[in-house]
Structures are given as structure tokens and as C-alpha cells.
N, C-alpha and C positions, 0 to 999 in steps of 0.2 A: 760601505759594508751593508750587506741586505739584511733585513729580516729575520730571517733563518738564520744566517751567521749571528746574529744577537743575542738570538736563544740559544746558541749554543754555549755561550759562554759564560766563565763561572760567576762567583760575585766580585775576586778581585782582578780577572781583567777587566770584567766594566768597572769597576773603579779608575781601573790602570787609566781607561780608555778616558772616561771622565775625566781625570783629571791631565790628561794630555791636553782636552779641549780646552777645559779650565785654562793650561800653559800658551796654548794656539792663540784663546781671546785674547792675553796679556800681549803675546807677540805682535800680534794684530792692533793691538791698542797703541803699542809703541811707536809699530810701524804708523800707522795714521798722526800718531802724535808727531814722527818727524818730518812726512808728507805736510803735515799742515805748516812743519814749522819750515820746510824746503818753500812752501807757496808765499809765507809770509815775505821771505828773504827773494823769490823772484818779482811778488809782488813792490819791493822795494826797487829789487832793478829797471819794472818795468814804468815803474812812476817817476823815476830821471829818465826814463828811456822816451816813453811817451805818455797820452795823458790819462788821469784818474780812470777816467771814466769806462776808459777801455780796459786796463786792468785790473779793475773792479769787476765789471763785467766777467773774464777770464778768471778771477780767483775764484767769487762766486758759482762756476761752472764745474771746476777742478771741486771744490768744497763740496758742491752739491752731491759730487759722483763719486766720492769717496765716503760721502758720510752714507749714502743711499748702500754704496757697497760695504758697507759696514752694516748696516741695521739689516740686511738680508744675512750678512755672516752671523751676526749673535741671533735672528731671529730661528735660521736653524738649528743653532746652538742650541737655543733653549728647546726647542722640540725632541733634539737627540737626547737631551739633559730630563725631558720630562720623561721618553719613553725607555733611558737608562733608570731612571726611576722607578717606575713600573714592573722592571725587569727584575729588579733587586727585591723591590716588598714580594713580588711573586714566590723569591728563590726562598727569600726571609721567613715567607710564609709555609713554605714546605717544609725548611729544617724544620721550622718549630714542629709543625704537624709528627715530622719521623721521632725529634725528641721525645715528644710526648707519647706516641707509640713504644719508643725504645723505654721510656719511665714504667707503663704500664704493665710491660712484659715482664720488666726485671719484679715489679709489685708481687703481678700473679704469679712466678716461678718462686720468689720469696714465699708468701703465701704455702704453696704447695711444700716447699722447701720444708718448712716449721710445722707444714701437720704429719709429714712422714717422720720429720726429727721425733714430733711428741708419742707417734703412736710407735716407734722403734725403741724410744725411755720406755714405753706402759708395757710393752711387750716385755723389757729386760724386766724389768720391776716383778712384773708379776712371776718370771722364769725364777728371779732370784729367791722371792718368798715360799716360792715351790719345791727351792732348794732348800731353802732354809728350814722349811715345813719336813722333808724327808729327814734331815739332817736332825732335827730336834728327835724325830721319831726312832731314829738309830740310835741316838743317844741313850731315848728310853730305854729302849731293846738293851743295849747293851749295859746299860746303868741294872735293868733285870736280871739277865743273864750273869752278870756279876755277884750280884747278894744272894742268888739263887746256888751257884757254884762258887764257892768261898775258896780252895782248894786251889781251882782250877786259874782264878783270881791271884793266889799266892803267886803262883807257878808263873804266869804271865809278866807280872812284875818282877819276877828277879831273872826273868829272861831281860826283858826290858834294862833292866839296870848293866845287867851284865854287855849286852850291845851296846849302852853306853858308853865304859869304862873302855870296850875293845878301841872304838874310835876316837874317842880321846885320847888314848893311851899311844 
């Protein structure tokens, strides 16, 4: 897999990929482990067969070039393993960055949020005192208009009452 295709991908296919390797060296370990244990078993045939020293010689060689092909396989191992690492605190390192971005925006929009909310309260607030300010003043008015026209006051009240009595009724 090149380069490029590395960066392309997310954090859990390099994991995925990671830990296939991870799968691959056990595979590889097992395999070597029955290699060695196939050499011990012909090394036994070849020591009734003929003598020590030649089959020494021969295990030794077979040992040598599977242990060599081993220490090259996990030494790539560990370099893909180091630069699958790499890959990830980089990814690691962005999420965090956009979080932190994405925390900061929701902050300043809250922010803006709460001083439109306050200054929409102070606007009501003051519309209602204004109302209330009118309202007290018609009261006046009409609290005047009443003791001034007593009469007229009568008159209103048994209108009143009578619109009462129709709805009710």
C-alpha cells in the first residue's frame, strides 16, 4: 500500500489494518514455530540417517534463514506500525482541533443567543410599563370623568348591569 493510500484512510481502517498485521505476525510466529519444529523432527531423521555434524550443519542454515526472514518481516512490521501511528495522532490531532472549534462556535452563538434574549426581556419590560403607565392614566381619566358626571355614572352602571343579567339569563 503506498503512502498516499495511507493518508487516505480513516482511523478505523488503520486500525482494521493494524491489527491484521498484529493477526499476520502471530501467523508468522506459528508458522516459524512449526518450521522449527518440522527441522527438529528431520534433524532427528537425518541423525539416524547420517552423521551429526552434517545435520547440524543443515539445521543451522534452514534456522539461520528463517530466523533472518523473520526479523526482516516484524522489522517492517514495526516501521508500518510506527508510521500507522503517526497517521492516527495526526487524525487524533485534528478531531481534537475541529472539536474545539465546533465548542467555541456553539460558546459565541450561545453568547449572542443570551444578549438578544436579554435585550428582547428589556424591550418587553419597558413596552409593558408603558402600557401599564397609559393604562393607570385612563384610569385617572376616567375615575375623573366619573365624579365629575355622577348622572351619567348612574346611567352606565345600570346599562352595565342590565348586559349582565341579558347573558346570563
Amino acid at each position: 500500500m503506498t503512502d498516499k493510500q495511507l493518508r487516505v484512510l480513516g482511523k478505523t481502517d488503520l486500525l482494521r489494518l493494524l491489527r491484521e498485521q498484529e493477526e499476520e505476525i502471530e501467523r508468522l510466529g506459528d508458522e516459524n514455530r512449526a518450521l522449527a519444529k518440522r527441522v527438529e523432527e528431520r534433524a532427528l531423521i537425518m541423525e539416524n540417517a547420517g552423521s551429526i555434524a552434517e545435520a547440524s550443519m543443515q539445521i543451522n542454515g534452514v534456522m539461520r534463514a528463517a530466523q533472518e526472514s523473520a526479523d526482516l518481516y516484524l522489522e517492517s512490521l514495526r516501521a508500518m506500525r510506527s508510521e500507522y501511528k503517526g497517521i492516527i495522532e495526526k487524525a487524533e490531532n485534528e478531531a481534537n482541533r475541529r472539536a474545539e472549534e465546533i465548542i467555541r462556535e456553539a460558546e459565541r452563538r450561545a453568547v449572542a443567543r443570551e444578549a438578544l434574549e436579554k435585550q428582547t426581556v428589556e424591550e418587553m419590560w419597558k413596552d409593558f410599563k408603558g402600557r401599564m403607565a397609559q393604562f393607570a392614566r385612563v384610569l385617572t381619566e376616567l375615575d375623573e370623568i366619573m365624579r365629575e358626571n355622577p348622572i351619567l355614572t348612574q346611567r352606565l352602571f345600570s346599562e352595565v348591569k342590565k348586559d349582565g343579567k341579558r347573558r346570563s339569563g
